[in-house]
N, C-alpha and C positions, 0 to 999 in steps of 0.2 A: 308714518309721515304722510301727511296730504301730498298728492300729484298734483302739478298744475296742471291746468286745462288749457290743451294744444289745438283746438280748435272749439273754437266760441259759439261757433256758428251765426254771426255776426246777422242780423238781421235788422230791415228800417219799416217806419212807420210815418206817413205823413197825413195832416188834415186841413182843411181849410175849415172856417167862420166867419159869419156876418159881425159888422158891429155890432155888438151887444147895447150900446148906447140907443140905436135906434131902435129896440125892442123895446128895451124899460122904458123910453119916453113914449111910446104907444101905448104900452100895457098899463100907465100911470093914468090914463085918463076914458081906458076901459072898465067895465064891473070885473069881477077877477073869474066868474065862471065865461066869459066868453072871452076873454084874455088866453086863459089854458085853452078852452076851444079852439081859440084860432093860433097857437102854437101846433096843437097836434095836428090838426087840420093844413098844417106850411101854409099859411096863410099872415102868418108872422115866424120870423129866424127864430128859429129855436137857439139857447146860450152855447158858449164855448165849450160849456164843461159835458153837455150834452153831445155834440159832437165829438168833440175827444173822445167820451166813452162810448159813443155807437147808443147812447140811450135815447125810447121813444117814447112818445104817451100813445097807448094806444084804448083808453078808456077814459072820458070826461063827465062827470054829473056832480051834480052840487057839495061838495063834503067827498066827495070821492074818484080819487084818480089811479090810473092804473100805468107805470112805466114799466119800457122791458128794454132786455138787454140779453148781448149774448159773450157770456163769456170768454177771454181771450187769452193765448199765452201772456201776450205783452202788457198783460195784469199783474202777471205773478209778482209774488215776495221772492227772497232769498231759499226759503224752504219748499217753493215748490207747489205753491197755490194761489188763486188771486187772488191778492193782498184785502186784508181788512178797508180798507178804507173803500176799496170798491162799491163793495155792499152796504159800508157806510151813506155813501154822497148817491145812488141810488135810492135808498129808503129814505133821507133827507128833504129830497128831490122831488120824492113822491107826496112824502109828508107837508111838506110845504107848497106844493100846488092844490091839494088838497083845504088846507085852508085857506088857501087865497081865493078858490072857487067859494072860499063863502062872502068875501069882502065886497065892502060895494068901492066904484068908480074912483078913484083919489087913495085910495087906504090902501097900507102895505104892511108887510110885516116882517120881522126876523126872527129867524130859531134863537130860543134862549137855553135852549137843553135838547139836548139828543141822546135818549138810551138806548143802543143795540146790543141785544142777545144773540151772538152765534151758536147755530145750534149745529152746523157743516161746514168742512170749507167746500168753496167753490172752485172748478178747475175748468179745462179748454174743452171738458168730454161733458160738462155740465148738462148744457142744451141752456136754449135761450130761459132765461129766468124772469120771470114778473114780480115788482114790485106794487102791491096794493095795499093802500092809506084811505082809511076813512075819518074823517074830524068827530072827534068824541063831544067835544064842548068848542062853541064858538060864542065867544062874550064882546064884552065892549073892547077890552083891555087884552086876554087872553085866549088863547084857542088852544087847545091840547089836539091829540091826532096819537091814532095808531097803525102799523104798518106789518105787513109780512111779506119774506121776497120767500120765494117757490119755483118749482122750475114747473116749467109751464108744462112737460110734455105729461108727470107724474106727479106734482101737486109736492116732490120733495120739498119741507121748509128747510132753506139754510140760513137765512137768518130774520129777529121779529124786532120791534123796536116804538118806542114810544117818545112823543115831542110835546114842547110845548113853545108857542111863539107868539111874541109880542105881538098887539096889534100896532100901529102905527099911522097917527093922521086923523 
């Protein structure tokens, strides 16, 4: 028989964010390499979902972005590791600023596919992890992009992933 759990150890988590409204109506009439530039640089609000997870850009060039992150309890799943999805919307994240530093002024885009390969899980002893995407093909209509997260201190890959996104506009 399972025991219940008599003490939870109850713990809180709070964050603040900018309107994300006033970002996108910026970054819609910037080229998208100085758009990411000037997110990583706080020189425009980085989004919500950016905040929530503590993620940064800390590498910007054309086709190529680098986001980092430091793993947390209050990531985990049920089993005891941070959850899939984490590393999901990180390599997502990274993958799709990535091709938008190839976009010009007006034009956007959406993921139209996202594959990731976990090849580790991640946990709260991880160390801060990088995720880095480079745009494979940037066309009229589509851009493909690939991505690897790593932990920064030993280059472990825990998970790689490959996108593909509409252009838009």
């Amino acid at each position: 028989m399972t025991q219940p759990i008599t003490d939870a150890g109850e713990r809180t988590r709070t964050f603040t964010w900018s309107d994300p409204l006033a970002t996108a109506t910026a970054v819609r009439d910037l080229p998208g390499l100085d758009a990411i530039r000037m997110v990583a640089a706080g020189e425009l609000p980085p989004p919500p979902i950016a905040e929530l997870l503590g993620m940064s850009i800390t590498h910007v060039d054309r086709g190529h972005v680098v986001f980092a992150l430091e793993p947390a309890e209050w990531m985990y799943n049920p089993i005891g590791s941070v959850h899939g999805g984490v590393a999901a919307t990180i390599l997502d994240s990274s993958l799709g600023c990535a091709v938008h530093t190839t976009l010009d002024a007006g034009v956007g885009y959406a993921t139209s596919d996202l594959q990731v390969r976990y090849v580790r899980a991640l946990s709260s002893t991880s160390g801060r992890v990088l995720a880095e995407s480079r745009v494979v093909h940037s066309g009229r209509r589509l851009a493909t992009a690939e991505g690897r997260l790593f932990g920064e201190a030993d280059g472990t890959l825990f998970a790689h992933a490959s996108t593909s996104c509409l252009i838009l506009g």
